[in-house]
CHARMM-style PDB file with segment names, atoms N, HN, CA, C and O in Angstrom:
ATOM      1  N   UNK     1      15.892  31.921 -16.165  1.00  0.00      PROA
ATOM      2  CA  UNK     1      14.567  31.454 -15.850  1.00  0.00      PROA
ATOM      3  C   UNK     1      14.237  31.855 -14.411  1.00  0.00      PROA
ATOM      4  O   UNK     1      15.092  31.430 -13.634  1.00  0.00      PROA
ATOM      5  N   UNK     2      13.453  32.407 -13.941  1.00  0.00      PROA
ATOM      6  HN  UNK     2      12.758  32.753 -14.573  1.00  0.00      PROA
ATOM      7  CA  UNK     2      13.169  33.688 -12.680  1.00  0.00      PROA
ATOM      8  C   UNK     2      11.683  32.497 -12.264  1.00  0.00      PROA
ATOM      9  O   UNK     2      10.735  32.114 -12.949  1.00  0.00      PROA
ATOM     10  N   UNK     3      12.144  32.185 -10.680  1.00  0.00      PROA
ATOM     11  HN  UNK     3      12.914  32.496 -10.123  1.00  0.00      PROA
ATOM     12  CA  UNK     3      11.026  32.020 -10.449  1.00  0.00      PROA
ATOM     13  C   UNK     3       9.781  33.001 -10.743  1.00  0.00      PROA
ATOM     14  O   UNK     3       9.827  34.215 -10.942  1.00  0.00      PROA
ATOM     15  N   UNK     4       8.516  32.045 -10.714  1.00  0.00      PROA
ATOM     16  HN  UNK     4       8.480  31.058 -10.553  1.00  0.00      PROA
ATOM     17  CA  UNK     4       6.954  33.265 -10.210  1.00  0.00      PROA
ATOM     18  C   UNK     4       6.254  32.279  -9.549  1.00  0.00      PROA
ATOM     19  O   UNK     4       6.493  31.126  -9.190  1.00  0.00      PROA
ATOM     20  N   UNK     5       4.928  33.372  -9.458  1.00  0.00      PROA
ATOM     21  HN  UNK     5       4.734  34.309  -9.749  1.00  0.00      PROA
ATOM     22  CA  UNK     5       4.048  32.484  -8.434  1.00  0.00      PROA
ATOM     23  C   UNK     5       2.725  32.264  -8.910  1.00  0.00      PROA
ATOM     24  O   UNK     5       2.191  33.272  -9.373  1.00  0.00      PROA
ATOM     25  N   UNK     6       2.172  31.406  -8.918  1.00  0.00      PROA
ATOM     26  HN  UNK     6       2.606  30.587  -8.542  1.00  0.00      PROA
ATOM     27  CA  UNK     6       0.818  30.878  -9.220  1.00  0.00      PROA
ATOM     28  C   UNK     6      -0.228  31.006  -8.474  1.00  0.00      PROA
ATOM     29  O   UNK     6      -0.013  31.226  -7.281  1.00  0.00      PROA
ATOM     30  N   UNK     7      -1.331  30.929  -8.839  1.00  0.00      PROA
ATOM     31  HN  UNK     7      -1.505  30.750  -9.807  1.00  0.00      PROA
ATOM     32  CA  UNK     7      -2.467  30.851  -7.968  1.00  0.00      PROA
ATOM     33  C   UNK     7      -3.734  29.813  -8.008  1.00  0.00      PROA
ATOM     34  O   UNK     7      -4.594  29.934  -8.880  1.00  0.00      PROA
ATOM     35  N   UNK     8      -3.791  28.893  -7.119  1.00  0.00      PROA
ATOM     36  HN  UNK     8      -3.092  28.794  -6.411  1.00  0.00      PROA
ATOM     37  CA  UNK     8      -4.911  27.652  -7.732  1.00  0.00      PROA
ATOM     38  C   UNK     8      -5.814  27.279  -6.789  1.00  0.00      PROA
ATOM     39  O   UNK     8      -5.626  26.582  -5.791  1.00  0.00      PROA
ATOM     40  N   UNK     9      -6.921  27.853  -7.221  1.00  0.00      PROA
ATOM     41  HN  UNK     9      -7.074  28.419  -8.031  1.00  0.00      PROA
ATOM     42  CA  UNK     9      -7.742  28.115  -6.249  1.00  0.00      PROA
ATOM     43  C   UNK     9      -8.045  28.943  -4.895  1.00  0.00      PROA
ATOM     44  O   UNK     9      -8.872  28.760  -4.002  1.00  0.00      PROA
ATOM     45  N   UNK    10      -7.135  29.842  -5.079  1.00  0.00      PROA
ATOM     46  HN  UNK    10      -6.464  29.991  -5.805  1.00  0.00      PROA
ATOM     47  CA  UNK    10      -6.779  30.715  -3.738  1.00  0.00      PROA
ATOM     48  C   UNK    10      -5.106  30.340  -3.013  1.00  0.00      PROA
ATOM     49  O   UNK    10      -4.454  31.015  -2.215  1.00  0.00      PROA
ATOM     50  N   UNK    11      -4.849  29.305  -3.516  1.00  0.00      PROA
ATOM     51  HN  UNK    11      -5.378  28.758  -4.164  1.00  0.00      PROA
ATOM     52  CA  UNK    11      -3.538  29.018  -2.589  1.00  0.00      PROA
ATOM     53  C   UNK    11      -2.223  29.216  -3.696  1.00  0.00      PROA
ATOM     54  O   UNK    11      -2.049  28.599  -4.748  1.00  0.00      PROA
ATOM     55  N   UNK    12      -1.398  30.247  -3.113  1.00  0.00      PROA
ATOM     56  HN  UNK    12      -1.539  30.748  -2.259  1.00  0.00      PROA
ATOM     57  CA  UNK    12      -0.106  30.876  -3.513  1.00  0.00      PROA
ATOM     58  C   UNK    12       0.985  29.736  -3.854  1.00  0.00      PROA
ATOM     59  O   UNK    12       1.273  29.068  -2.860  1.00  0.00      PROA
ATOM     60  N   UNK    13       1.573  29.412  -4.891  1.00  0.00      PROA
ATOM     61  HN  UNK    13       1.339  29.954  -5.698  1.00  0.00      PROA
ATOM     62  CA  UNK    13       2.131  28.291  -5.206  1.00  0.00      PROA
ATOM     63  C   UNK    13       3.437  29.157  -5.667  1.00  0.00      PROA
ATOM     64  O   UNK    13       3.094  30.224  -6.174  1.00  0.00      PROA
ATOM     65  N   UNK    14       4.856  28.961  -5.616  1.00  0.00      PROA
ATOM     66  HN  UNK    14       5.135  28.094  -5.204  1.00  0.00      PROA
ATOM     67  CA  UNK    14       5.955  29.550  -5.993  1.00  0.00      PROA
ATOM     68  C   UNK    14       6.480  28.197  -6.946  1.00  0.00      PROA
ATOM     69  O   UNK    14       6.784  27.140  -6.393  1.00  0.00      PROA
ATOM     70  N   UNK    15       6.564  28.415  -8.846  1.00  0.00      PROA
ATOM     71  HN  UNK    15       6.318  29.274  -9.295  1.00  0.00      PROA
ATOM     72  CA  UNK    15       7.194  27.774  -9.166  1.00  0.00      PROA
ATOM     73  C   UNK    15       8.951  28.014  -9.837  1.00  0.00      PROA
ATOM     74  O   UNK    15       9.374  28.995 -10.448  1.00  0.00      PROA
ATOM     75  N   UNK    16       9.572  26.956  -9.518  1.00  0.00      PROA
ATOM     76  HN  UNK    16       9.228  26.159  -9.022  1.00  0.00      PROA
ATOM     77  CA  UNK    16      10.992  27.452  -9.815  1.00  0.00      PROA
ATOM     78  C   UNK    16      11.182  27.093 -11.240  1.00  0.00      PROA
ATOM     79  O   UNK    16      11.452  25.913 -11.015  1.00  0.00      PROA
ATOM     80  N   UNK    17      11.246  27.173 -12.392  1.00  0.00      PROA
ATOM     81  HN  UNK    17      11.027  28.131 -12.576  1.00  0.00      PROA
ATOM     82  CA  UNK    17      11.981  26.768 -13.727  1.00  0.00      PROA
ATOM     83  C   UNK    17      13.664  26.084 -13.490  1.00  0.00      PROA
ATOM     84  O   UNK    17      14.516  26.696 -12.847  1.00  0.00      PROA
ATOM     85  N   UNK    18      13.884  24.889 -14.062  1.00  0.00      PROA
ATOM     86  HN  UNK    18      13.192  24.391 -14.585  1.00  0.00      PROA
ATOM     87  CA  UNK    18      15.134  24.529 -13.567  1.00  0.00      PROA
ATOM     88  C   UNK    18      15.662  24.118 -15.284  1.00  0.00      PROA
ATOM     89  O   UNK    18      15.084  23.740 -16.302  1.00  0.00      PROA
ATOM     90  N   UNK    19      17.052  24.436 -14.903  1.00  0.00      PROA
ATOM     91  HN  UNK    19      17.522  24.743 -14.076  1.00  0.00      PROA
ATOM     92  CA  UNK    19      17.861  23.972 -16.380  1.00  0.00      PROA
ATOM     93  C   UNK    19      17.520  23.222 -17.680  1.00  0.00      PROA
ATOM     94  O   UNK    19      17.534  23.690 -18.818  1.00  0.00      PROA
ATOM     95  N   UNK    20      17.078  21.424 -17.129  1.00  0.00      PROA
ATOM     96  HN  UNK    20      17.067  21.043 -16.204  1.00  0.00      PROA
ATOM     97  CA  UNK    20      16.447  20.602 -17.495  1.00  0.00      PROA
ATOM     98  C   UNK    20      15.047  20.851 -18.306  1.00  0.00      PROA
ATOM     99  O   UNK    20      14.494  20.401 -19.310  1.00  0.00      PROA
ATOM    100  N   UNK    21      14.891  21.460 -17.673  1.00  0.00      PROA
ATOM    101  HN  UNK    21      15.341  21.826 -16.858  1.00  0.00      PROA
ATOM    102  CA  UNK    21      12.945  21.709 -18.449  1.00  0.00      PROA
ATOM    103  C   UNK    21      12.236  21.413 -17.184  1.00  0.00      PROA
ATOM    104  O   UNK    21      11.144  21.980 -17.230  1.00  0.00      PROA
ATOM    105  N   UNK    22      12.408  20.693 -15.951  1.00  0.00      PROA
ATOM    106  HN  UNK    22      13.294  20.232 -15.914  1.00  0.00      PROA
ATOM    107  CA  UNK    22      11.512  20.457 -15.046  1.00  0.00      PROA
ATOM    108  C   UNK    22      10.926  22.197 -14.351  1.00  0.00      PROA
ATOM    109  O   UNK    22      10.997  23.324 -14.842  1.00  0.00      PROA
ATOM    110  N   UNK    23      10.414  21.728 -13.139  1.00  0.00      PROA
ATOM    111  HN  UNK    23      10.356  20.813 -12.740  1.00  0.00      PROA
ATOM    112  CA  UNK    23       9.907  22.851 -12.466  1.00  0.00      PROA
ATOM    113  C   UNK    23       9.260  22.574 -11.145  1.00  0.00      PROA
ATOM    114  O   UNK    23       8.234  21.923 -10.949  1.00  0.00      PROA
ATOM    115  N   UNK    24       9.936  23.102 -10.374  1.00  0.00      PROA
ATOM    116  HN  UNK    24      10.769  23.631 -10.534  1.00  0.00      PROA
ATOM    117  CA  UNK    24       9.948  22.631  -8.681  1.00  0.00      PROA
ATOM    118  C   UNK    24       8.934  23.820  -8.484  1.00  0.00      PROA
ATOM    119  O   UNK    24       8.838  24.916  -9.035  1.00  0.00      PROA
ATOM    120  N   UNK    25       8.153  23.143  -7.410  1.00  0.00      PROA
ATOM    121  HN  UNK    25       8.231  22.252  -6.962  1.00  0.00      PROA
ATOM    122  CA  UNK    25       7.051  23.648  -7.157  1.00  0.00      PROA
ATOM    123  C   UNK    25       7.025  23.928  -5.283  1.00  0.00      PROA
ATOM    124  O   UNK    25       7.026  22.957  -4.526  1.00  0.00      PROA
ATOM    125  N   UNK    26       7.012  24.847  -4.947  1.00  0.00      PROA
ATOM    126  HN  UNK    26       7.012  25.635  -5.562  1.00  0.00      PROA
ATOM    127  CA  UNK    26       6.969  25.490  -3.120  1.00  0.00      PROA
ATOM    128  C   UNK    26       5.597  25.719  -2.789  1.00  0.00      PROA
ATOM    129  O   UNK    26       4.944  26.269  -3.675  1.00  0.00      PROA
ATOM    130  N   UNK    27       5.033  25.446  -1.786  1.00  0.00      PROA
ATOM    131  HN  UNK    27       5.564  24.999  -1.066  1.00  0.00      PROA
ATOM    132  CA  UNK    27       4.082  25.768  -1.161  1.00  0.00      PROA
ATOM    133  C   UNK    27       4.893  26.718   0.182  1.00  0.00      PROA
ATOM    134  O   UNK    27       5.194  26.106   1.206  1.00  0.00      PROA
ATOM    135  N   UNK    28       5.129  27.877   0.093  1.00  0.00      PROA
ATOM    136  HN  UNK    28       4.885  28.375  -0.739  1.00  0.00      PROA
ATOM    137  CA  UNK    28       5.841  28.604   1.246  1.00  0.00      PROA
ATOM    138  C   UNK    28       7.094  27.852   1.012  1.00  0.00      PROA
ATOM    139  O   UNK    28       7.394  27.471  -0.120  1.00  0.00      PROA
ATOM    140  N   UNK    29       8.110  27.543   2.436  1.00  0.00      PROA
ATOM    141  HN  UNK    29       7.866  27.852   3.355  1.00  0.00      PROA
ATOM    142  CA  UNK    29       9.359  26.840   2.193  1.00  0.00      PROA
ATOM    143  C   UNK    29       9.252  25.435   1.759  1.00  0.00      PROA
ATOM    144  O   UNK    29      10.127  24.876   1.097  1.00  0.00      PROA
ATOM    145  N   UNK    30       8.181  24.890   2.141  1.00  0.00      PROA
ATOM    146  HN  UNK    30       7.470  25.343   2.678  1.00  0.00      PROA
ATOM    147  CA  UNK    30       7.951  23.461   1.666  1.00  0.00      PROA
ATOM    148  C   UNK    30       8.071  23.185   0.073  1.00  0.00      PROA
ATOM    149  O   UNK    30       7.204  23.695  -0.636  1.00  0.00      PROA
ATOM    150  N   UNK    31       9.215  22.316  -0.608  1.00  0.00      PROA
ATOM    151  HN  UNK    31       9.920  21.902  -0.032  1.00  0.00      PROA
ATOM    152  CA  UNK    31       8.133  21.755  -1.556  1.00  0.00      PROA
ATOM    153  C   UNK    31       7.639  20.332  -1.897  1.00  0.00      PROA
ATOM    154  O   UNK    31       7.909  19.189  -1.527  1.00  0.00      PROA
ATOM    155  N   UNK    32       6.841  20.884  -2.722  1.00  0.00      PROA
ATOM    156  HN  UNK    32       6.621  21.812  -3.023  1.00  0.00      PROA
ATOM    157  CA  UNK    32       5.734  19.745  -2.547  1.00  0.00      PROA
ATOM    158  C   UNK    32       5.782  19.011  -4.289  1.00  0.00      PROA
ATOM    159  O   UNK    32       5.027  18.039  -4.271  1.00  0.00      PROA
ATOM    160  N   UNK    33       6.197  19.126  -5.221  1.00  0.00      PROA
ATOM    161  HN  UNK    33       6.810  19.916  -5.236  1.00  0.00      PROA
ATOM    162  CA  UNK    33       6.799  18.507  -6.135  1.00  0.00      PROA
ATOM    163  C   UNK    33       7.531  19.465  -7.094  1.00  0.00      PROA
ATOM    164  O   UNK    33       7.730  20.679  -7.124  1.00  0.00      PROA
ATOM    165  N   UNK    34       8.012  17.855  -8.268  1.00  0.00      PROA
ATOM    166  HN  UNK    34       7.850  16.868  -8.244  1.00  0.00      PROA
ATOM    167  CA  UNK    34       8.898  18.563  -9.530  1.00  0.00      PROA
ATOM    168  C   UNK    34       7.818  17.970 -10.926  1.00  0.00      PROA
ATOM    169  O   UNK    34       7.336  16.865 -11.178  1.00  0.00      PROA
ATOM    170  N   UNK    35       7.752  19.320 -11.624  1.00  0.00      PROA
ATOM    171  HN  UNK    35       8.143  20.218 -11.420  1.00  0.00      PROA
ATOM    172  CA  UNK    35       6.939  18.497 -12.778  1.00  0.00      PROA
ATOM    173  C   UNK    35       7.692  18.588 -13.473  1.00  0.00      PROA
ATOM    174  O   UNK    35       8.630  19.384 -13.428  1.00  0.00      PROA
ATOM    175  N   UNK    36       7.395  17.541 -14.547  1.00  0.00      PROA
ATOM    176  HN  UNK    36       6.634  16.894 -14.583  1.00  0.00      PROA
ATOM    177  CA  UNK    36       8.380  17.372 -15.792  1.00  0.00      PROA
ATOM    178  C   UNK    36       7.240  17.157 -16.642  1.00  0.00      PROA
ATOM    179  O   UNK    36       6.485  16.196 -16.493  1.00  0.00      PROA
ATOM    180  N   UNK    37       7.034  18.465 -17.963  1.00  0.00      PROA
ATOM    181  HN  UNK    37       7.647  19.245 -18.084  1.00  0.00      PROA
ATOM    182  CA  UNK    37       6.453  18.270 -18.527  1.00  0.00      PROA
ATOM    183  C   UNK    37       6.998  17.025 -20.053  1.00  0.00      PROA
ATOM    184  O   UNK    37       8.181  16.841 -20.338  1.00  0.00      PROA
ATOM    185  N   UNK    38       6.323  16.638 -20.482  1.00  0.00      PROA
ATOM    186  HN  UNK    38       5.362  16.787 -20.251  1.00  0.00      PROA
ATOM    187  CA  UNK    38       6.300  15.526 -22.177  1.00  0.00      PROA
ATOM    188  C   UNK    38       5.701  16.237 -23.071  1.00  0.00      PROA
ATOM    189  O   UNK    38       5.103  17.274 -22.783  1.00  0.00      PROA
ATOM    190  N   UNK    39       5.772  15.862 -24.017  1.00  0.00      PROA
ATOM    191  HN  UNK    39       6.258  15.020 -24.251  1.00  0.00      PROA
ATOM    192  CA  UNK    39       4.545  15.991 -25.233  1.00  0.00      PROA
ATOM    193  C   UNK    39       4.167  14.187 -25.225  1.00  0.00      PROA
ATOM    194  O   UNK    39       4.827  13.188 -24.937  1.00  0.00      PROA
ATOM    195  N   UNK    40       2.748  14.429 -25.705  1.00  0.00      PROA
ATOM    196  HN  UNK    40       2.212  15.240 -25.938  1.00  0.00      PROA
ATOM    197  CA  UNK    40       1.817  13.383 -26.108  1.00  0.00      PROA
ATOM    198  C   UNK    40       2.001  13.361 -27.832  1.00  0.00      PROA
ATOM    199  O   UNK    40       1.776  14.394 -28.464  1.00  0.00      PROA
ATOM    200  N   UNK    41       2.469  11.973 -28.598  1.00  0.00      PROA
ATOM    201  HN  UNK    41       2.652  11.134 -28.085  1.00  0.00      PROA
ATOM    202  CA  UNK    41       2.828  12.181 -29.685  1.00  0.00      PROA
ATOM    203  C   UNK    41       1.689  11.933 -30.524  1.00  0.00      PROA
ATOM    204  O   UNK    41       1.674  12.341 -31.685  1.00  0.00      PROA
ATOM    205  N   UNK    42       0.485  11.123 -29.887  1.00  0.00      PROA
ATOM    206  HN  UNK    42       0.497  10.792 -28.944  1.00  0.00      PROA
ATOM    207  CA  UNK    42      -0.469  11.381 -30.270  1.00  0.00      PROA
ATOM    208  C   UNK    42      -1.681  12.286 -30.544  1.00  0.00      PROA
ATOM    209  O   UNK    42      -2.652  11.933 -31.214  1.00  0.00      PROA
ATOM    210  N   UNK    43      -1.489  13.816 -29.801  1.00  0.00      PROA
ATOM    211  HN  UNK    43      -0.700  14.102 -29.256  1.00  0.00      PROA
ATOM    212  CA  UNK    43      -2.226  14.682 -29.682  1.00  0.00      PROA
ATOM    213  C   UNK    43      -1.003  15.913 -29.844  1.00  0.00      PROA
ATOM    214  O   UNK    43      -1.600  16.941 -30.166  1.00  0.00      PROA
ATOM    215  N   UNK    44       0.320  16.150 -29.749  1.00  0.00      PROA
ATOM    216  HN  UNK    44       0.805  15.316 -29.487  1.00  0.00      PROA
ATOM    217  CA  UNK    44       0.864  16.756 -29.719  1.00  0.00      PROA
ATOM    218  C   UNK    44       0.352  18.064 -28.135  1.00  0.00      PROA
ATOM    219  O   UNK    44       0.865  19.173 -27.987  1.00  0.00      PROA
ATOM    220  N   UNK    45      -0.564  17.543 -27.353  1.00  0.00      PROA
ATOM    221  HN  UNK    45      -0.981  16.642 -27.473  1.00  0.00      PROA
ATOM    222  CA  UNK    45      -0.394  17.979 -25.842  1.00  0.00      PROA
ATOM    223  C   UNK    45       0.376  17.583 -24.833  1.00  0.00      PROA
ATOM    224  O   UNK    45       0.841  16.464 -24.618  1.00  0.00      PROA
ATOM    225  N   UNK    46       0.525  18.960 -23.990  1.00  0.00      PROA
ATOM    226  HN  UNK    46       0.147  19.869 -24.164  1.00  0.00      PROA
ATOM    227  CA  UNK    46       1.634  18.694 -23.270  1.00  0.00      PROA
ATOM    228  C   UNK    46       1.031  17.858 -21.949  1.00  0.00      PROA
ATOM    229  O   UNK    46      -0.198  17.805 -22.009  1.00  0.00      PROA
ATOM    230  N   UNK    47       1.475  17.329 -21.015  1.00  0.00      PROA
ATOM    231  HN  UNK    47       2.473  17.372 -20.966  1.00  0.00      PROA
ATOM    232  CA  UNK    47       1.606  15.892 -20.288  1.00  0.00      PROA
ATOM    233  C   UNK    47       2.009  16.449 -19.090  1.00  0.00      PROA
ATOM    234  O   UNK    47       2.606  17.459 -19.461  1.00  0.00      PROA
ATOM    235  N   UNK    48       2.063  16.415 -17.671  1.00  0.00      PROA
ATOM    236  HN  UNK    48       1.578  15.594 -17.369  1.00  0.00      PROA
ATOM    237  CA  UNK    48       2.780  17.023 -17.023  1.00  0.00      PROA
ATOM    238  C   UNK    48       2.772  15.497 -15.786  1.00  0.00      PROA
ATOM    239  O   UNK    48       1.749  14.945 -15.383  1.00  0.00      PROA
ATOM    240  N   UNK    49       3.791  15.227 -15.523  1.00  0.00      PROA
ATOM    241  HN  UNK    49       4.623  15.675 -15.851  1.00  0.00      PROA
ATOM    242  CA  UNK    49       3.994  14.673 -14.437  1.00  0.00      PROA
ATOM    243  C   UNK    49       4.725  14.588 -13.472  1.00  0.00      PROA
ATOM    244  O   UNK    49       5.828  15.089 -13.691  1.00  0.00      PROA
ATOM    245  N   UNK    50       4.598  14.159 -12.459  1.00  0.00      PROA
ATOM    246  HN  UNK    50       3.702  13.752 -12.281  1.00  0.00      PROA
ATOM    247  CA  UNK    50       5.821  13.914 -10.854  1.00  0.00      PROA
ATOM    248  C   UNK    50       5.960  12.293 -10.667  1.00  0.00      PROA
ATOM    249  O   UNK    50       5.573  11.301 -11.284  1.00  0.00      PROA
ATOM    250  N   UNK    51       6.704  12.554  -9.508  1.00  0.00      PROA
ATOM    251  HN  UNK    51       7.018  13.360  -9.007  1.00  0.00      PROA
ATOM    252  CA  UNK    51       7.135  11.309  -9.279  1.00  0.00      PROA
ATOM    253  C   UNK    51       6.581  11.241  -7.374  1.00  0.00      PROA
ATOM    254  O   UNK    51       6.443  10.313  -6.577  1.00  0.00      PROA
ATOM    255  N   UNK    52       6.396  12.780  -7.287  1.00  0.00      PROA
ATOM    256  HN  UNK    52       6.508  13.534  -7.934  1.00  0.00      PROA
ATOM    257  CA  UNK    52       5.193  12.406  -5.916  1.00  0.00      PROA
ATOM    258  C   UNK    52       4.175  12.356  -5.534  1.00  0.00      PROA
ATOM    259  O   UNK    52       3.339  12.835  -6.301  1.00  0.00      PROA
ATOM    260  N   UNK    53       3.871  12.029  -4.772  1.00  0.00      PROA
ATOM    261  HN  UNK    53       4.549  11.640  -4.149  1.00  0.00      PROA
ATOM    262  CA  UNK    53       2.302  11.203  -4.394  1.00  0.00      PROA
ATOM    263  C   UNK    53       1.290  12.413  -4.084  1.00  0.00      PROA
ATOM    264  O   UNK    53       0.810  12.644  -2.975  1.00  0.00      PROA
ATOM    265  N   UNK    54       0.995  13.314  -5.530  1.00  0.00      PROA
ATOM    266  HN  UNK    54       1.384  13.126  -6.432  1.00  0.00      PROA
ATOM    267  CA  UNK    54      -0.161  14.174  -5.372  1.00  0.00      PROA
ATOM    268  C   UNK    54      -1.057  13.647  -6.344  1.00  0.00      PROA
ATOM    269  O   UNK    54      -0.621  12.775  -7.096  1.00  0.00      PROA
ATOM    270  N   UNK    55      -2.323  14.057  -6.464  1.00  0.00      PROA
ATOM    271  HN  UNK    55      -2.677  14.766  -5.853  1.00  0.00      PROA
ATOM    272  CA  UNK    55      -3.308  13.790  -7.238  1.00  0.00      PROA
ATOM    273  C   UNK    55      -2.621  14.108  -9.038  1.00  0.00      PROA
ATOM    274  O   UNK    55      -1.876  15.026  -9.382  1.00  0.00      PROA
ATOM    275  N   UNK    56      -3.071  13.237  -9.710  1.00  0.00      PROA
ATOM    276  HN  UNK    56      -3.675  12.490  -9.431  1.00  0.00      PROA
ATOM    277  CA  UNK    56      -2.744  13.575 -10.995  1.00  0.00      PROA
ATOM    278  C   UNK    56      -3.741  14.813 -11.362  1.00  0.00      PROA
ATOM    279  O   UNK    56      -3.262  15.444 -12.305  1.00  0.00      PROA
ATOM    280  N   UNK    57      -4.600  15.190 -11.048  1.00  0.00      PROA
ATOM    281  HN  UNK    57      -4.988  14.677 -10.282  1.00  0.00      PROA
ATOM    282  CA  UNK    57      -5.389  16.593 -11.480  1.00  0.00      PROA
ATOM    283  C   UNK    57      -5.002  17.483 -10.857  1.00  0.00      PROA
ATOM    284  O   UNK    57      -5.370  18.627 -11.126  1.00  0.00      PROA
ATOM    285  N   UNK    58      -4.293  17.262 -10.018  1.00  0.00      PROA
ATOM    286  HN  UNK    58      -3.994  16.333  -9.800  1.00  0.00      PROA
ATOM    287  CA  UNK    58      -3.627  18.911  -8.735  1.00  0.00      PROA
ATOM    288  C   UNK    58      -2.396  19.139  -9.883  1.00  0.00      PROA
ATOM    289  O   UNK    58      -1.983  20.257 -10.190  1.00  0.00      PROA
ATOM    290  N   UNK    59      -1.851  17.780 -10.499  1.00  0.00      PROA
ATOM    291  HN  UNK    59      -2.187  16.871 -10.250  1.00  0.00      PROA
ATOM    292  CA  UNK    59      -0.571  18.252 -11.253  1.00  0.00      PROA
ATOM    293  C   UNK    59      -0.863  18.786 -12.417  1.00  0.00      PROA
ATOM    294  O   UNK    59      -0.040  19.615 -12.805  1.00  0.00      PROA
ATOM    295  N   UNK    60      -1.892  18.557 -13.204  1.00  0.00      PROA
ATOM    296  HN  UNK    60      -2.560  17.883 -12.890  1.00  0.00      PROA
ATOM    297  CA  UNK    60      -2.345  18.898 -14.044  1.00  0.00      PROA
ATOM    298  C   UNK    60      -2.993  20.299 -14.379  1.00  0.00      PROA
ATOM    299  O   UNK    60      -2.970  21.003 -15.389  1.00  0.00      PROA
ATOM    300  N   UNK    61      -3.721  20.458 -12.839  1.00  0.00      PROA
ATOM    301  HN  UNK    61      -3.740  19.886 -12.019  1.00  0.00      PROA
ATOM    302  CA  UNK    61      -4.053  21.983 -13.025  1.00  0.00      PROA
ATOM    303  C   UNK    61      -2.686  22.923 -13.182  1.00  0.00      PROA
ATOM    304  O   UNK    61      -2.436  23.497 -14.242  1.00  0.00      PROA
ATOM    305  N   UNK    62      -1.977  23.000 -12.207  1.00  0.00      PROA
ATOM    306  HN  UNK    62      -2.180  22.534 -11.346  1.00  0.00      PROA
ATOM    307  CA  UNK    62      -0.822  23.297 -12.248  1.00  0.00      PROA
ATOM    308  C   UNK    62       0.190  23.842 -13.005  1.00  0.00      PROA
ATOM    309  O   UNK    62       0.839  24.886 -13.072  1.00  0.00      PROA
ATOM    310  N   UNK    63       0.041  22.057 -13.918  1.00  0.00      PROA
ATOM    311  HN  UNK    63      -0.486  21.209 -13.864  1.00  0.00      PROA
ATOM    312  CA  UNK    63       0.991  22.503 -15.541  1.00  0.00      PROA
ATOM    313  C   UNK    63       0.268  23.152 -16.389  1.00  0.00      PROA
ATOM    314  O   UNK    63       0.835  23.480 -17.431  1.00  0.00      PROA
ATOM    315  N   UNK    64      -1.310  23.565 -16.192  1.00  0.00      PROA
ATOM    316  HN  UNK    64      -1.771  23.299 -15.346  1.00  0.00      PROA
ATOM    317  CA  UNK    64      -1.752  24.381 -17.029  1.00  0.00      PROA
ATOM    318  C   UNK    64      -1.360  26.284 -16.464  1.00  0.00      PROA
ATOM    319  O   UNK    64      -1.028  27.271 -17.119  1.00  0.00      PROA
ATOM    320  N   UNK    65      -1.571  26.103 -15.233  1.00  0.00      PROA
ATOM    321  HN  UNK    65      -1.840  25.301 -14.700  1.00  0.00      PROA
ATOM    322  CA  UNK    65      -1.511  27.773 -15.014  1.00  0.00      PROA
ATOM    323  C   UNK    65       0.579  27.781 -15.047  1.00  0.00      PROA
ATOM    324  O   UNK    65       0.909  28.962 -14.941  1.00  0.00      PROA
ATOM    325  N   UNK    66       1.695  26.982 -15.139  1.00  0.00      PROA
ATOM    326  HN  UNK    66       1.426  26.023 -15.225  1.00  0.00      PROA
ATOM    327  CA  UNK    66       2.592  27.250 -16.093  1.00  0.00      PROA
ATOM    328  C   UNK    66       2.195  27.413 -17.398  1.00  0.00      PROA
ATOM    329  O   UNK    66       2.453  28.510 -17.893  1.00  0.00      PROA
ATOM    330  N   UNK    67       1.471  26.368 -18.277  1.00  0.00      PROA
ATOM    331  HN  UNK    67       1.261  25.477 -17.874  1.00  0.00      PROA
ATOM    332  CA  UNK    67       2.044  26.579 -18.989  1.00  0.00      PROA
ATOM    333  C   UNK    67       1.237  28.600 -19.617  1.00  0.00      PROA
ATOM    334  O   UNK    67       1.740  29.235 -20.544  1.00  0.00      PROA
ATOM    335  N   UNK    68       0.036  29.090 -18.801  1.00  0.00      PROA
ATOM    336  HN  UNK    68      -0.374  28.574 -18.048  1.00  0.00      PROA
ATOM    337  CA  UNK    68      -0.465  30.258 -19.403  1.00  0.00      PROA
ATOM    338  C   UNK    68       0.586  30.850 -18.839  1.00  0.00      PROA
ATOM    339  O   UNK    68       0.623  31.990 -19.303  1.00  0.00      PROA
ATOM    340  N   UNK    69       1.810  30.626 -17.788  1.00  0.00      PROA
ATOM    341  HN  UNK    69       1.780  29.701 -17.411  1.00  0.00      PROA
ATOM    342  CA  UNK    69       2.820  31.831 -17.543  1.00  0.00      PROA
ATOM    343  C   UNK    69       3.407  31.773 -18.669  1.00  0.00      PROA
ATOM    344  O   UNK    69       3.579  32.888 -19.160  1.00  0.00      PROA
ATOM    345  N   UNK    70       3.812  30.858 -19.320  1.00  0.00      PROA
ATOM    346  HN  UNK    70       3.672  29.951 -18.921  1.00  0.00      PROA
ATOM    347  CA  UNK    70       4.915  30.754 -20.300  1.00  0.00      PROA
ATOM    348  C   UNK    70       4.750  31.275 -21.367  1.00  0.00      PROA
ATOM    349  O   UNK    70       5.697  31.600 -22.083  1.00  0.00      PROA
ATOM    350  N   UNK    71       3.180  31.506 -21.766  1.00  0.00      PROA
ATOM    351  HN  UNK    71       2.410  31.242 -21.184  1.00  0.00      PROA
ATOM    352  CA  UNK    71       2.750  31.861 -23.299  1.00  0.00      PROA
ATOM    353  C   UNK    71       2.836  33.274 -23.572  1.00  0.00      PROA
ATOM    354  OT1 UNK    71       2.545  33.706 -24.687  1.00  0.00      PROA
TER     355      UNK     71
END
């Protein structure tokens, strides 16, 4: 699983893929979270969340431009 890099809204995001299924996320050397995507068993959509204190729509955009890397 090879990091890449994203783009959201103009700002260069480096995400890492990790063993687990999560995915650590760099802003330059900084990072700035881990998402762990779910499925929703009611919609069968995927869910993406952290456990740090960013906006739930910054994470969300996010797990969408993964998940178009992944497809």
């Amino acid at each position: 699983m090879d990091p890449f890099e994203i783009n959201l809204v103009g700002e260069t995001l480096w995400v890492m893929p990790q063993a687990d299924g999560t995915f650590q996320i760099f802003r330059g050397e900084n990072k700035i979270a881990t998402l762990t995507p779910s499925i929703d068993e009611a919609t069968g959509s995927i869910i993406w969340e952290t456990a740090e204190l960013i906006s739930l729509e910054y994470v969300r955009q996010i797990g969408e431009l993964i998940e178009e890397h992944e497809m």
